[in-house]
Backbone as CSV, one residue per row, in Angstrom:
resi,resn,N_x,N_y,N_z,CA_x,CA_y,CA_z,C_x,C_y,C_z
1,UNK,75.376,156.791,78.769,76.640,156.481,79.431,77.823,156.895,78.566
2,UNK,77.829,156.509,77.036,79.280,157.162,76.291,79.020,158.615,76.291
3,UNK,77.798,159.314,76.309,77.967,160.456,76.037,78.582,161.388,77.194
4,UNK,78.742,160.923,78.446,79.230,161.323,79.667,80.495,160.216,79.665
5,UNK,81.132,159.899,79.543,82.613,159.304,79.652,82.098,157.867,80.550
6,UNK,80.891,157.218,80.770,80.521,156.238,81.472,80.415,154.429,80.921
7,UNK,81.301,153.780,81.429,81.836,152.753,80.420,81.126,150.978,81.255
8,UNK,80.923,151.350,82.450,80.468,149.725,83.345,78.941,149.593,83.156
9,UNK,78.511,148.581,82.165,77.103,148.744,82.624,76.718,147.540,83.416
10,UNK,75.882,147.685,84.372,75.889,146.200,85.005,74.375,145.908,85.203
11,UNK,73.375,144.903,84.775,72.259,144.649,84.913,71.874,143.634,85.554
12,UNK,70.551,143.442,86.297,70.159,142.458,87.071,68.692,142.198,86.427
13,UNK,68.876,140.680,86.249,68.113,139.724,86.262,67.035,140.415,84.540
14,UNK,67.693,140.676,83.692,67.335,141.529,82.907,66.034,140.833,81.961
15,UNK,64.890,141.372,81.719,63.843,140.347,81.243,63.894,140.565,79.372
16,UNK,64.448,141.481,78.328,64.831,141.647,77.579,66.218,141.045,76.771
17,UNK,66.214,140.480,76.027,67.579,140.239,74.915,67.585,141.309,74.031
18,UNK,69.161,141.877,74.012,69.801,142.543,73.550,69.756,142.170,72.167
19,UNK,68.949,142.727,70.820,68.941,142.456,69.623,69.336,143.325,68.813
20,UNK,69.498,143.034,67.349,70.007,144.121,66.694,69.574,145.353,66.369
21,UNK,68.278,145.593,66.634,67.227,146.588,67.019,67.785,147.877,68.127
22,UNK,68.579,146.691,69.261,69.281,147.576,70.627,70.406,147.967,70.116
23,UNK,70.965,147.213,69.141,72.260,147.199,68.490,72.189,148.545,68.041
24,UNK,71.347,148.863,67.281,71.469,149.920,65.921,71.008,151.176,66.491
25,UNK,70.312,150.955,68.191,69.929,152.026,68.698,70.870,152.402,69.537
26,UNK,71.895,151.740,69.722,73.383,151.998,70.798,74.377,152.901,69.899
27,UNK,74.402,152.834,68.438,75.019,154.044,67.888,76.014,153.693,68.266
28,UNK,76.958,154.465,68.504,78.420,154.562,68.771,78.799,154.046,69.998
29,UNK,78.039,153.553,70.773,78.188,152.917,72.153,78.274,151.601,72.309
30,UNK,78.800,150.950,71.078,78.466,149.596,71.313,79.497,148.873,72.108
31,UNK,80.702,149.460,72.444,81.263,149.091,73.491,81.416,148.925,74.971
32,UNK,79.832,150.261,75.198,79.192,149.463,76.028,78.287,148.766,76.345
33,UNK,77.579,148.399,75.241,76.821,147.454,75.226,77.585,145.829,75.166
34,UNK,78.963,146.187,74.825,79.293,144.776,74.951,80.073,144.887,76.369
35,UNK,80.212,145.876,76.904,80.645,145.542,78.860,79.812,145.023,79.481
36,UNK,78.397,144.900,78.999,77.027,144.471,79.874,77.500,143.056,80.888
37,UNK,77.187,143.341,81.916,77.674,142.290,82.849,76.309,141.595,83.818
38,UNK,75.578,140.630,83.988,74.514,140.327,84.048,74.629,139.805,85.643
39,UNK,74.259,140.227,86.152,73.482,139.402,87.539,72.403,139.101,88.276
40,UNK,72.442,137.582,88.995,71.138,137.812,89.439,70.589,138.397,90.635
41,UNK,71.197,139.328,91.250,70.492,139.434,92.413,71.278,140.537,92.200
42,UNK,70.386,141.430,93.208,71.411,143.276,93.397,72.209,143.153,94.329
43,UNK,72.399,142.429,95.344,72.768,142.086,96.355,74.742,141.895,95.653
44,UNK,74.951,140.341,94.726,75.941,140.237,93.958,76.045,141.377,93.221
45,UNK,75.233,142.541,92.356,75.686,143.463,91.704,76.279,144.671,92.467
46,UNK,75.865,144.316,93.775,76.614,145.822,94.708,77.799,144.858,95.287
47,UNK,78.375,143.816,94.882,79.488,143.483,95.311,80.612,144.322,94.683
48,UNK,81.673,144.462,95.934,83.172,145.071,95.713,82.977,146.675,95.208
49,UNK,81.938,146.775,95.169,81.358,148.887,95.406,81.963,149.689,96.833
50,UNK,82.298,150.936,96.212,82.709,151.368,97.691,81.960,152.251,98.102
51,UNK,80.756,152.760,97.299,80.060,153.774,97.656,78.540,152.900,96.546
52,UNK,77.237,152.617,97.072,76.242,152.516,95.891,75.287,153.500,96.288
53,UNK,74.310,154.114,95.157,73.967,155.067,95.207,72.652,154.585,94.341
54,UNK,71.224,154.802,95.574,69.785,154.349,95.004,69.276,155.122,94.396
55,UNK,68.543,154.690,93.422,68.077,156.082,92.922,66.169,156.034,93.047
56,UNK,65.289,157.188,93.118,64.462,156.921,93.448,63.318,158.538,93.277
57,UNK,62.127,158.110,93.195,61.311,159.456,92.614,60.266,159.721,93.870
58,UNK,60.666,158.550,94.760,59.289,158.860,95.910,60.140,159.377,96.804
59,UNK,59.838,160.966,97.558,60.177,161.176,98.683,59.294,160.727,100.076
60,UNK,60.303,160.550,101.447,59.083,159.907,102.309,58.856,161.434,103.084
61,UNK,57.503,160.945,103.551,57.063,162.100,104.261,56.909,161.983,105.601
62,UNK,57.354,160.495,106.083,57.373,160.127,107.585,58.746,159.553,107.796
63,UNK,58.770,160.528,109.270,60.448,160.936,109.638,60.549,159.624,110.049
64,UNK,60.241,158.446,109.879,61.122,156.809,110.039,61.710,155.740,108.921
65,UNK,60.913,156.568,107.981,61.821,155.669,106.705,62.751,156.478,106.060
66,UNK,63.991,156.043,107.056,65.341,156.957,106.678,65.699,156.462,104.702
67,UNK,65.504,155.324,105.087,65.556,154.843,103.460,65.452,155.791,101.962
68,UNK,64.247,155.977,102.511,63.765,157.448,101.241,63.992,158.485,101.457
69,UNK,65.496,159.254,102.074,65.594,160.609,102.410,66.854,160.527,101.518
70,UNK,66.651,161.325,100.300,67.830,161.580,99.232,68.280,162.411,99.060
71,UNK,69.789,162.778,98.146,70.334,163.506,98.120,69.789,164.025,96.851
72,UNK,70.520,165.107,96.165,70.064,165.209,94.466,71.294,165.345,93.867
73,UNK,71.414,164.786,92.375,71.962,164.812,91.429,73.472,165.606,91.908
74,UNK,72.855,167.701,92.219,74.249,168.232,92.235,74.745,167.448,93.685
75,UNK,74.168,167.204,94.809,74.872,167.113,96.186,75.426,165.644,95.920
76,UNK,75.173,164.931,94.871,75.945,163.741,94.527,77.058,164.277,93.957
77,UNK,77.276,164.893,93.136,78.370,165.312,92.432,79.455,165.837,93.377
78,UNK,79.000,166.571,94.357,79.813,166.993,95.945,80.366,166.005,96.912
79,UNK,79.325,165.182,96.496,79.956,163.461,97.602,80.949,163.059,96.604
80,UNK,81.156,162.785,95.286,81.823,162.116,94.704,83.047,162.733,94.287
81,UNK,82.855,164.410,94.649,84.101,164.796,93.802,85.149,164.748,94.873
82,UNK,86.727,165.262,94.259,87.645,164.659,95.115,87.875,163.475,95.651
83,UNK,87.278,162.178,95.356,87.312,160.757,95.749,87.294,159.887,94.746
84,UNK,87.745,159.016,95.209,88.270,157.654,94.207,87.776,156.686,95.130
85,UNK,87.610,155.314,94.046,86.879,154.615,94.626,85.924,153.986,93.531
86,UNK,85.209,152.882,93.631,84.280,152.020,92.613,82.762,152.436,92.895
87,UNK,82.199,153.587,92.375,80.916,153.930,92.877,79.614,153.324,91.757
88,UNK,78.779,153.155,92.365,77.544,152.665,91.480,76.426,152.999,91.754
89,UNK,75.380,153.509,90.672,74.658,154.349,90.522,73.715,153.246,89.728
90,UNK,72.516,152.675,91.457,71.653,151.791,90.934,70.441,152.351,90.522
91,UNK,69.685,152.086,89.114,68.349,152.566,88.717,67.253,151.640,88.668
92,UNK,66.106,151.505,89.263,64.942,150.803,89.134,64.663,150.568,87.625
93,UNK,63.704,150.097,87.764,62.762,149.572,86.727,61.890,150.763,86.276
94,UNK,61.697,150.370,84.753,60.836,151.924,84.580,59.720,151.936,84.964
95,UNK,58.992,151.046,85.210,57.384,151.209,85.489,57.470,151.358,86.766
96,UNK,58.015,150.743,88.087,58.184,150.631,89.246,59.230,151.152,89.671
97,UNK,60.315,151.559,89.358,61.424,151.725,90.145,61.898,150.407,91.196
98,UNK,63.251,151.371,92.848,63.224,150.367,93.128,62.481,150.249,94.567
99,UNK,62.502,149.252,94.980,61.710,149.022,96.352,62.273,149.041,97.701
100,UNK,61.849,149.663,98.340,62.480,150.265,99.595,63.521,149.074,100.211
101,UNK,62.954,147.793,99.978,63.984,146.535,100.441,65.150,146.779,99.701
102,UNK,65.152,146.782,98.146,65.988,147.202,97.465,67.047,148.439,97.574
103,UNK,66.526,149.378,97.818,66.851,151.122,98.218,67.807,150.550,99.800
104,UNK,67.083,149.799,100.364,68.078,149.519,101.513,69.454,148.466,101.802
105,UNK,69.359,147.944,100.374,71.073,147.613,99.967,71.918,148.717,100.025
106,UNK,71.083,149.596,99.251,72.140,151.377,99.059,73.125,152.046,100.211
107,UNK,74.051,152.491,100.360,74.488,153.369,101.320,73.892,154.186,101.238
108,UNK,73.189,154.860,100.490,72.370,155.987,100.231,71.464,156.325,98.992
109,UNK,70.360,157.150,98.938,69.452,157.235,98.007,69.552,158.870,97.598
110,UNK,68.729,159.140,95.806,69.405,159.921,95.294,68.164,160.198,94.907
111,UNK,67.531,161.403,94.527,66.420,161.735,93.823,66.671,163.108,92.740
112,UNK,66.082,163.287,91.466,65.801,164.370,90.979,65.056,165.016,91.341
113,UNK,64.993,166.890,91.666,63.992,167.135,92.148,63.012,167.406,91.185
114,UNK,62.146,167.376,90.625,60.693,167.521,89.893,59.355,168.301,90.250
115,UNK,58.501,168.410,89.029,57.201,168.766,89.748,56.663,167.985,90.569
116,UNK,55.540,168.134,91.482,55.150,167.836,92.335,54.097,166.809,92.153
117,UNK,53.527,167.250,90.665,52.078,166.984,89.857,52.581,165.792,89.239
118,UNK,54.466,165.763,88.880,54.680,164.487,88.181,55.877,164.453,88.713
119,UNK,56.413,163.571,89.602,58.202,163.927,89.515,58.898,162.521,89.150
120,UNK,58.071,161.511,88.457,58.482,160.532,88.008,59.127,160.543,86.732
121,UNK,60.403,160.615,85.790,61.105,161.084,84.968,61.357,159.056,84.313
122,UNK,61.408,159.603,83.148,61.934,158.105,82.153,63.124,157.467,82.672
123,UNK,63.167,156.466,82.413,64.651,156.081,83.336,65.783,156.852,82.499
124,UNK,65.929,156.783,80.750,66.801,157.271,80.294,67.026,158.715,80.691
125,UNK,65.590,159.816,80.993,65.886,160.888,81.175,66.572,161.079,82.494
126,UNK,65.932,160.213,83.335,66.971,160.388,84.477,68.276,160.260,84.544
127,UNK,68.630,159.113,83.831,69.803,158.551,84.172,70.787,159.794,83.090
128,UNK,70.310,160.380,82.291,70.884,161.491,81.541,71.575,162.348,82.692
129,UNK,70.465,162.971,83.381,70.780,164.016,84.418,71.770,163.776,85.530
130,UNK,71.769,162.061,85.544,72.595,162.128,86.429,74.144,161.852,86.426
131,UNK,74.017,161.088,85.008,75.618,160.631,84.645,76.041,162.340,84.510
132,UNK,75.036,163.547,83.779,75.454,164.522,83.666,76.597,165.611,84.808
133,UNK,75.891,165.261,86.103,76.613,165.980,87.259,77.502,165.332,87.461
134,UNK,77.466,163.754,87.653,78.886,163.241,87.460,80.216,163.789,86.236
135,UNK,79.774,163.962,85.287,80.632,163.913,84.708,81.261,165.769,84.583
136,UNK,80.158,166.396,84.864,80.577,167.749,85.401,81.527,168.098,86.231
137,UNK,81.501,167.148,87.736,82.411,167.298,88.531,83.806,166.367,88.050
138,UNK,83.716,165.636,87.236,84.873,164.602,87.261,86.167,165.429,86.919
139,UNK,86.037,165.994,85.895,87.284,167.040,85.620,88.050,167.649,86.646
140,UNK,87.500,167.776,87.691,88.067,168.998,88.545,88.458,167.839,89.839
141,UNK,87.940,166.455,90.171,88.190,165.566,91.047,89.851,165.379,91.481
142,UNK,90.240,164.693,92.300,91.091,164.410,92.587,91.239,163.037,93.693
143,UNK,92.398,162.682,93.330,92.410,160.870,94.027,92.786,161.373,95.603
144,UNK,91.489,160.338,96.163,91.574,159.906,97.370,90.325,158.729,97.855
145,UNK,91.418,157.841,98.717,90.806,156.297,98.449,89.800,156.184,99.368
146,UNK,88.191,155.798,99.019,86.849,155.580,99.639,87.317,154.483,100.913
147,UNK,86.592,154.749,102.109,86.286,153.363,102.747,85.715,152.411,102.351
148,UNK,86.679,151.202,102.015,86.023,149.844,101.479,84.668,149.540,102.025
149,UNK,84.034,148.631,101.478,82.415,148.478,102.134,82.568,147.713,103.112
150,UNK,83.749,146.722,103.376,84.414,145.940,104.652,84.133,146.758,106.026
151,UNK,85.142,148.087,105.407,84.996,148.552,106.162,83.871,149.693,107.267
152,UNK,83.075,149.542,106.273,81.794,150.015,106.696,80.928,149.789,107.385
153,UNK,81.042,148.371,107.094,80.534,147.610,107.713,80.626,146.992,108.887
154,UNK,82.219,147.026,109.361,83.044,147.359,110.790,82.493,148.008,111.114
155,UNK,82.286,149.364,110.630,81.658,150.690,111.448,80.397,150.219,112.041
156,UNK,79.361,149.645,111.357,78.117,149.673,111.882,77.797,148.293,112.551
157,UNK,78.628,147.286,112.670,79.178,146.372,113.564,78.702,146.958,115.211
158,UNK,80.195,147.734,114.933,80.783,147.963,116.162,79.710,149.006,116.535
159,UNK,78.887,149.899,115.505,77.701,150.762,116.349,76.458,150.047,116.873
160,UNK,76.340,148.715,116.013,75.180,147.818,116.336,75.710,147.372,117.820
161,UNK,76.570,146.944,118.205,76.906,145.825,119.449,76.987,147.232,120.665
162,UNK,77.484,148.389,120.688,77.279,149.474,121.510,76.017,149.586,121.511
163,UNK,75.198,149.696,120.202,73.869,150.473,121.018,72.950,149.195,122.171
164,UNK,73.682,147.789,121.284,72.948,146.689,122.395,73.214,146.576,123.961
165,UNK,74.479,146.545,124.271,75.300,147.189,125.227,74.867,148.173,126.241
166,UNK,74.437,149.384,125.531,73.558,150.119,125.864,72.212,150.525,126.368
167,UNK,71.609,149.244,125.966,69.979,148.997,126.114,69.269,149.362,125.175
168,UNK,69.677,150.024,124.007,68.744,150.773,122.903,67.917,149.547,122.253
169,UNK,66.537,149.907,121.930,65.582,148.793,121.698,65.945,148.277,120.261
170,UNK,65.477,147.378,119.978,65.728,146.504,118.381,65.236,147.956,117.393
171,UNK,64.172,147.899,117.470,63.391,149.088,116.110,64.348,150.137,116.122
172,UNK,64.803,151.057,117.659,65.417,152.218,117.767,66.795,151.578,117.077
173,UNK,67.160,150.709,117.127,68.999,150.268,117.000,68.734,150.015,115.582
174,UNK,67.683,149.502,114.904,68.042,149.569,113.023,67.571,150.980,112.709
175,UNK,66.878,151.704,113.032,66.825,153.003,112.675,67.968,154.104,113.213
176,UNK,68.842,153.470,113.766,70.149,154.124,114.341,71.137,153.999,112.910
177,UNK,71.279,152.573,112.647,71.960,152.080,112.104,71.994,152.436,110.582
178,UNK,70.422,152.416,110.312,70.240,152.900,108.741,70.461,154.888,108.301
179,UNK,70.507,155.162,109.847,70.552,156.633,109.524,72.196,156.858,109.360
180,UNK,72.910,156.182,110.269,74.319,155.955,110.283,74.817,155.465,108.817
181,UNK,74.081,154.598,108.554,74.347,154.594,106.973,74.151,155.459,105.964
182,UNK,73.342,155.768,106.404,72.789,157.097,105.286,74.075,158.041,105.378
183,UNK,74.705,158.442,106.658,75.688,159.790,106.802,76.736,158.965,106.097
184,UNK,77.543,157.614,106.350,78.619,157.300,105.847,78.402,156.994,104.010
185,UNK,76.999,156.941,103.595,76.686,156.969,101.961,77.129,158.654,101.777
186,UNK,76.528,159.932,102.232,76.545,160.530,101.949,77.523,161.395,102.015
187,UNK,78.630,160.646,103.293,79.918,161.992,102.724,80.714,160.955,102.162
188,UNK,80.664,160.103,101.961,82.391,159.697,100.839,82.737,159.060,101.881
189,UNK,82.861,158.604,102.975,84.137,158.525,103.932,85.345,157.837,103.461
190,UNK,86.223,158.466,103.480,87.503,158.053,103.221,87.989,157.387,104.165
191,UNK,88.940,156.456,103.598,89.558,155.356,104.183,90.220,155.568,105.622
192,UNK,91.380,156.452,106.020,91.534,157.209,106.991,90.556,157.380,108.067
193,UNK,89.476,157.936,107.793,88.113,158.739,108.524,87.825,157.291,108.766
194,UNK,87.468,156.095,107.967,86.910,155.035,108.584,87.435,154.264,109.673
195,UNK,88.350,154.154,109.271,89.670,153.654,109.890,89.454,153.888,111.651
196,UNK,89.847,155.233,111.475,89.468,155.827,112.624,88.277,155.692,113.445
197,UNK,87.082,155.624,112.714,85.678,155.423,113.315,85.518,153.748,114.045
198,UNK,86.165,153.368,113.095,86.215,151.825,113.187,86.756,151.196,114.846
199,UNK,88.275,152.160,115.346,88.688,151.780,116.155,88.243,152.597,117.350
200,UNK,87.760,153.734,116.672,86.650,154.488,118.279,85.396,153.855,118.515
201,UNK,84.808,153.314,117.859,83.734,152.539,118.160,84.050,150.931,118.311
202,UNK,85.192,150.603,118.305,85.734,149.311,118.827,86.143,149.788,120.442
203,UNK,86.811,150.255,120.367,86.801,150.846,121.898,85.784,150.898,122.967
204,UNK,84.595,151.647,122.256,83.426,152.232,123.126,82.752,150.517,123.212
205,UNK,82.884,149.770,122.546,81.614,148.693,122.608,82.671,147.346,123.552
206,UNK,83.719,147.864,123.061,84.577,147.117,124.354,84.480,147.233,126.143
207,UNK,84.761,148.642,126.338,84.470,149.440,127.490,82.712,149.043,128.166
208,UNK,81.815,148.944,127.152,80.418,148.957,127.315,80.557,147.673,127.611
209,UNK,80.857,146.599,126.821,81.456,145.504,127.296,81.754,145.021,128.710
210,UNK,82.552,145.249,128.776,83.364,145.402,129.970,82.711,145.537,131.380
211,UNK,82.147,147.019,131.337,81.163,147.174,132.270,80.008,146.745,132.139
212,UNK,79.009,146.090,131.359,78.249,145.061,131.277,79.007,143.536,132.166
213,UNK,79.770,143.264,131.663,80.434,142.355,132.602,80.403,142.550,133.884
214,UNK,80.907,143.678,134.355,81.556,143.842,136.183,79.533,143.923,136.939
215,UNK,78.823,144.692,136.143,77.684,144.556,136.637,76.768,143.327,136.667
216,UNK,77.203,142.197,135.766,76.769,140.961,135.807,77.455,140.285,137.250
217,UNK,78.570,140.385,136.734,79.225,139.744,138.114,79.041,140.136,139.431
218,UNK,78.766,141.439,139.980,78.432,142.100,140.909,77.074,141.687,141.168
219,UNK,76.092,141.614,140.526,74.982,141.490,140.541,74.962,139.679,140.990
220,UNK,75.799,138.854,140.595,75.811,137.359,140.477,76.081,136.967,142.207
221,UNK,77.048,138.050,142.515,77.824,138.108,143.935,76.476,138.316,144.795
222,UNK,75.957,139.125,144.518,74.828,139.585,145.382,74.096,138.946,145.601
223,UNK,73.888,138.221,144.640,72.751,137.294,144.576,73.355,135.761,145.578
224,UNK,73.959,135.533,145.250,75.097,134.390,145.818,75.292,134.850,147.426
225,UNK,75.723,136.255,147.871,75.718,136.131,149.020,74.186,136.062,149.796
226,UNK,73.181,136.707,148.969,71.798,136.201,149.483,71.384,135.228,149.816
227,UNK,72.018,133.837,149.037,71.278,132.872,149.092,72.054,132.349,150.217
228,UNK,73.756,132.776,151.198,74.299,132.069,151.759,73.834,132.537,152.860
229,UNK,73.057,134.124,153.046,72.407,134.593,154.398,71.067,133.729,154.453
230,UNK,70.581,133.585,153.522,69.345,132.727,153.571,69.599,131.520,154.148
231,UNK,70.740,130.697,153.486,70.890,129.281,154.095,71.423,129.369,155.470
232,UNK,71.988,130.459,156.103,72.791,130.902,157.221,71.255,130.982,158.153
233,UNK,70.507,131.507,157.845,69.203,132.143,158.652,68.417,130.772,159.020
234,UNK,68.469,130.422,157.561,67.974,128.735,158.007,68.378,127.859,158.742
235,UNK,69.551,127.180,158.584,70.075,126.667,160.267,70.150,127.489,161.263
236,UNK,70.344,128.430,161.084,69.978,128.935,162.646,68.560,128.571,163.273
237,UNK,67.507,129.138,162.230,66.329,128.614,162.739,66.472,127.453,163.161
238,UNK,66.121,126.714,162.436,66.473,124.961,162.489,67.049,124.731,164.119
239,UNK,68.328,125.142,164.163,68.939,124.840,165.578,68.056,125.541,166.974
240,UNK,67.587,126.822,166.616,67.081,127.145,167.771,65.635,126.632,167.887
241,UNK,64.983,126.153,166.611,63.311,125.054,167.350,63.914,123.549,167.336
242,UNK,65.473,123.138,167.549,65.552,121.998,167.920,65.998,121.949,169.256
243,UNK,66.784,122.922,169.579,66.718,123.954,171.137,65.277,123.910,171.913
244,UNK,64.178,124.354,171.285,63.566,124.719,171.702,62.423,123.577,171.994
245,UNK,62.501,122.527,170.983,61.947,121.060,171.242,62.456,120.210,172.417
């Protein structure tokens, strides 16, 4: 992290103490070893992030676990450059990495590409390669403000309650939703762009709304005038076999 200009370190639920052993192996970095900020859950450590970024060595090979479809190292450096914003760059565990439950906190997942025979890399070597492209593109970046995760979350709100609206089934509507996530992890969306998405898909789930309504009610009418031809049909009967008695 100092050797790439990288200063936040933030750890979860960490099973190691930091001794003078870590001390003497941090070298010139001991200032960030004293930013270390501890939490217990990843959930609180991806708080107030505007972009988090999973990292991960298994690609999937079945087109439904959008989860494991990553970007690499340089196409991160392309999402991040030109944007501002609090981004975080979560790494598993070295023996395990992280777990797809985990990976699906992420707005998006990130892989090195590797051999085939091994593409599992040390965490330090990874995490080398990747602060590396970051810090490649940072020079040349320029400010412009990320969609808050608030607001992101508006977005996929308002896409969740349309696709219900819609009729789209439970399984089809989180695999809508996580792929939708995946596109808003992977370009940056800027604040503006969200903004915007936010109130076109407030619109559409309103409208869907709406006409969900008039067809309830229409449908309620129908039903209602059925039951008054029915009760209508019935005294009539009634009167004409008391006529007829």
């Amino acid at each position: 992290m100092k050797n790439f200009g990288l200063s936040n370190l933030h750890v979860v639920n960490p099973t190691a103490i930091l001794g003078p052993n870590g001390r003497m192996r941090g070298g010139h970095a001991q200032d960030v070893l004293d930013s270390i900020v501890e939490h217990s859950s990843l959930e609180e450590a991806l708080e107030g992030l505007d972009l988090s970024i999973g990292t991960t060595a298994q690609k999937s090979y079945v087109p439904s676990n959008l989860v494991r479809k990553p970007m690499t190292p340089k196409e991160l450096g392309t999402v991040v450059k030109s944007q501002a914003g609090t981004i975080g760059i979560v790494f598993g565990r070295e023996g395990t990495g992280l777990t797809n439950a985990e990976l699906s906190q992420c707005d998006a997942t990130l892989t090195i590409p590797a051999s085939s025979e091994y593409p599992t890399l040390n965490l330090s070597h990874a995490a080398a390669i990747v602060f590396y492209e970051l810090h490649y593109t940072s020079d040349e970046s320029a400010p412009g403000e990320l969609a808050s995760e608030q607001v992101k979350r508006t977005i996929l709100r308002f896409l969740s309650e349309s696709a219900v609206l819609s009729g789209v089934k439970d399984h089809d509507r989180a695999l809508l939703t996580r792929a939708f996530r995946n596109i808003l992890g992977r370009s940056a969306t800027r604040h503006r762009e969200g903004s915007l998405l936010v109130e076109a898909l407030r619109r559409i789930s309103e409208t869907l709304s709406q006409l969900k309504e008039r067809e309830d009610s229409t449908r309620l009418s129908a039903v209602s005038e059925s039951d008054t031809e029915g009760r209508d049909w019935a005294r009539r009967t009634s009167s004409l076999s008391q006529r007829h008695d």
